[in-house]
C-alpha positions in Angstrom: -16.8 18.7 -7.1 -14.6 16.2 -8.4 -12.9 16.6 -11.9 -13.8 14.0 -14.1 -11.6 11.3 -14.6 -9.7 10.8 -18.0 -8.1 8.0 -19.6 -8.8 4.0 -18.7 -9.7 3.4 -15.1 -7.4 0.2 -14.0 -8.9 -2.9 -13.0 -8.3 -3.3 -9.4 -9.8 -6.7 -9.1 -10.3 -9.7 -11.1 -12.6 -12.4 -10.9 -10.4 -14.5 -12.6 -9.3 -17.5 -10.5 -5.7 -18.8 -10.2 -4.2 -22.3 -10.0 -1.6 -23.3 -7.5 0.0 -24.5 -10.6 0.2 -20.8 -12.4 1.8 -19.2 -9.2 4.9 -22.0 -8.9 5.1 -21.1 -12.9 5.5 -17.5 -12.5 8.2 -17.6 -9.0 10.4 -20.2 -11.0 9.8 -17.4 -13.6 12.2 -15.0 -11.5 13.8 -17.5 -9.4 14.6 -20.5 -12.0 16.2 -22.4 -9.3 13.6 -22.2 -6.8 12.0 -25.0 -5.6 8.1 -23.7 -5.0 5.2 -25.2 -2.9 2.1 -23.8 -2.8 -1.6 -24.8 -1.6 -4.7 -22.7 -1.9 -5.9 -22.1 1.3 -9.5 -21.9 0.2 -12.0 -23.5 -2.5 -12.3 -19.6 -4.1 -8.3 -19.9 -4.7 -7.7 -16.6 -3.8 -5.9 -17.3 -0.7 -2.3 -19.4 -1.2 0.5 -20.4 1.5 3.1 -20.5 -0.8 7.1 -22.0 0.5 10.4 -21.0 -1.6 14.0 -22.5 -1.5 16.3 -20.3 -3.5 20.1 -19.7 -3.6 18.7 -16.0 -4.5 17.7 -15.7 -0.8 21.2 -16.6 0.8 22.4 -13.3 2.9 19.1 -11.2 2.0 16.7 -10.7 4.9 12.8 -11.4 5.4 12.0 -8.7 3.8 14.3 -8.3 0.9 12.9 -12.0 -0.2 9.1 -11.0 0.5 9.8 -8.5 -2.3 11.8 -10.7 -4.8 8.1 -12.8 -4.5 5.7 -9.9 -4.5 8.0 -8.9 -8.0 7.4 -11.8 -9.4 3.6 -12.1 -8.5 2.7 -8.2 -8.9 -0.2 -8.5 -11.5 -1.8 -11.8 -9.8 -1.8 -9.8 -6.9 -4.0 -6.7 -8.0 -6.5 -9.4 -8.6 -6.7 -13.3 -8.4 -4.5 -13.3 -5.3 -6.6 -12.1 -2.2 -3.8 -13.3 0.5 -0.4 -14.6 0.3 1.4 -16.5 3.7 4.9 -16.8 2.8 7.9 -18.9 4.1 10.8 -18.7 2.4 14.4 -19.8 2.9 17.9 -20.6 1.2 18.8 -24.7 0.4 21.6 -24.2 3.2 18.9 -22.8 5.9 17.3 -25.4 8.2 13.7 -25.6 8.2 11.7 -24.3 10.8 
């Protein structure tokens, strides 16, 4: 038999919708020069395609930038923020 737990038990979802709006707010947050695009995907806004242009990206690879993102997002996405496409690319990259 499990021992039984002690302390708060986290949250590991929210209902608690978020805007397209919130998620631009918070990147610029950690990337103040970033310019930020993002669309919800679906009408439960829990599912974004989000596209970043920041200096802080210039010489870091895919995954290093993924990361600076998922930073800057971590709490939205324990619970509001289902799936998350991401594109992201330096001002001095072309655009696929």
């Amino acid at each position: 038999m499990d021992p039984p737990l002690r302390g708060p038990v986290p949250v590991l979802c929210s209902s608690a919708l978020i805007e397209p709006r919130e998620i631009e707010v918070l990147i610029r947050r950690a990337l103040p020069d970033a310019q930020v695009r993002v669309k919800s995907l679906r009408e439960t806004q829990d599912h974004f395609e989000v596209e970043v242009v920041s200096a802080a990206f210039a010489g870091k690879g895919l995954v290093d930038r993924h990361r600076m993102i998922y930073a800057a997002l971590a709490e939205e996405l324990k619970g509001p923020i289902h799936a998350l496409s991401l594109r992201t690319r330096a001002p001095a990259e072309e655009t696929p």
